[in-house]
N, C-alpha and C positions, 0 to 999 in steps of 0.2 A: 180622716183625711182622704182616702179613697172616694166615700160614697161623696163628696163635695166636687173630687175630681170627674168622679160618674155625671153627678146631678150637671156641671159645668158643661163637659160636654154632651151631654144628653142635650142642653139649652142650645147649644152651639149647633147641634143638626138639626134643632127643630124650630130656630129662627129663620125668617124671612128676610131681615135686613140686609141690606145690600143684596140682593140676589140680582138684581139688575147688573150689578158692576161688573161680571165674569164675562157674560154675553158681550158685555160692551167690549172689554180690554179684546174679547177674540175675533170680534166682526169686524172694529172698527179701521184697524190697518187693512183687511181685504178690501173693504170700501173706497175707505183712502185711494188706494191702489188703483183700484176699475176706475175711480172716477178722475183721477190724473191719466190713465189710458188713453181713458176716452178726450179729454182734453188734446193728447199727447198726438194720436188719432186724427181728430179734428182739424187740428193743425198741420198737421204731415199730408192729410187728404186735402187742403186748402191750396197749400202750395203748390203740391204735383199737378194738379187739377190747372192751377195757374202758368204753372211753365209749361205742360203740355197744348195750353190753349194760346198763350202766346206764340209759342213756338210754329204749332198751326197758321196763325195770323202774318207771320212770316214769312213765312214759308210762299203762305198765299197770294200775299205782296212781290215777292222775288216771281214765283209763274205769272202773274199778269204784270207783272212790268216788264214785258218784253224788252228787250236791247240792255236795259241798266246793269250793271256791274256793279252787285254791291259788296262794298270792302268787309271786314270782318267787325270793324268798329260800328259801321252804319249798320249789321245785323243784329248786332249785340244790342246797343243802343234800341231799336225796334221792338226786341224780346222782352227788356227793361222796359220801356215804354207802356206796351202790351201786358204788363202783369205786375197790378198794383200791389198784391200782396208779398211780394218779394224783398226785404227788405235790402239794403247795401247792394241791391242788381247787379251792378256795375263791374263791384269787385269782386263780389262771389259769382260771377256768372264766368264758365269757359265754355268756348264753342270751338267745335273740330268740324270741319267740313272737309268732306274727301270724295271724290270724282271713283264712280264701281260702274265697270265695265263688265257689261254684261255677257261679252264673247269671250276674255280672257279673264276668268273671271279670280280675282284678289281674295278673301277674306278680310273684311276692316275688324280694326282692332275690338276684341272683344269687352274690354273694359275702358270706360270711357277716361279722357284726361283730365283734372278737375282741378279747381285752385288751389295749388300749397299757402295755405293759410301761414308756412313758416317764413315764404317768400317775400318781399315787395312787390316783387314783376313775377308773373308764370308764365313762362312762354308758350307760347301755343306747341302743340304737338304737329297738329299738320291744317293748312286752310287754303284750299285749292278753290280758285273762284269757277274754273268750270267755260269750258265753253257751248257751242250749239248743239242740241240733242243729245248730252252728256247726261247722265243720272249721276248725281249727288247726292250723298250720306249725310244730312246735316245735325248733328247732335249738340246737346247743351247740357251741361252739369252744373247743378247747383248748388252750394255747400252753406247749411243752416246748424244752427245749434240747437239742439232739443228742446223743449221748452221744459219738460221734464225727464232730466237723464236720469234720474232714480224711481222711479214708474216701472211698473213691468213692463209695458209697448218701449219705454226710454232707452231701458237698461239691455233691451236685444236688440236696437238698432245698430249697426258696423258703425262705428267712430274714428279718426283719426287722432291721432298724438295729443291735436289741440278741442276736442273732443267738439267735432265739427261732423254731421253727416252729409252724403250728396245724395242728389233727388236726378235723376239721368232721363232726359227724356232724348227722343230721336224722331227726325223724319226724312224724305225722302223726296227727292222731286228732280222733273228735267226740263232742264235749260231749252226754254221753247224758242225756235227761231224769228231772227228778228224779221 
């Protein structure tokens, strides 16, 4: 009975079968993993890339259009407009615009205000339209859902409640005289 027990496993360490299968079960979730990152990544870099260029585009329009007064909706509306990849713009986009004065000078708020997903309406924090040679703070948050929260890049993103992250972009410009 023993030497049957020896001879068995003697065959058991000295088979080749399945030896593929151990490598696989241990590599294959790491891969998984990198390659939902990178997915996860791609997508995160897509969009920032987008609301910072919109945001630009804005921005750039508001300094040459001298005299115009643009309201908060016709900004937002623009940002939307300016960045295809954005889905639901409209409702996930908030903008804070605040007038910094550079002789008395304020601190603006250091975290941006950004959609309560829990809300219907999110009211704006502050949106100063700014008058001549004024420098204005114009900032935009964006709030997306992961594409993969369970990804390593997924699962260290900040999340809110309704597992929603924001993409915060900012810029800055003065109100050129008419």
């Amino acid at each position: 009975m023993i030497g049957f027990i020896k001879n068995t496993l003697r065959r058991f360490r000295n088979g080749e079968e399945g030896s593929v299968v151990v490598p696989f079960a241990l590599w294959t979730p790491l891969m998984v993993g990198i390659a939902l990152s990178t997915i996860e990544m791609g997508a995160l870099t897509i969009r920032h890339t987008q609301l910072e260029r919109a945001l630009d585009q804005t921005i750039r329009e508001v300094k040459l259009g001298t005299g115009t007064v643009y309201t908060h909706d016709q900004l937002k509306q623009s940002i939307c407009d300016n960045a295809s990849a954005l889905p639901d713009c409209m409702d996930m986009l908030q903008l804070e615009m605040v007038v910094l004065d550079l002789r008395n000078w304020v601190q603006p708020p250091e975290n941006a205000d950004c959609v309560d997903t829990n809300r219907d309406v999110t009211p704006q924090r502050t949106f100063e339209a700014g008058r001549e040679q004024e420098m204005m703070l114009l900032r935009a948050c964006y709030k997306y859902r992961p594409v993969s929260p369970t990804s390593y890049l997924g699962s260290t993103l900040h999340t809110d409640s309704q597992g929603y992250t924001a993409l915060v972009s900012t810029g800055t410009f003065v109100h050129e005289p008419q």
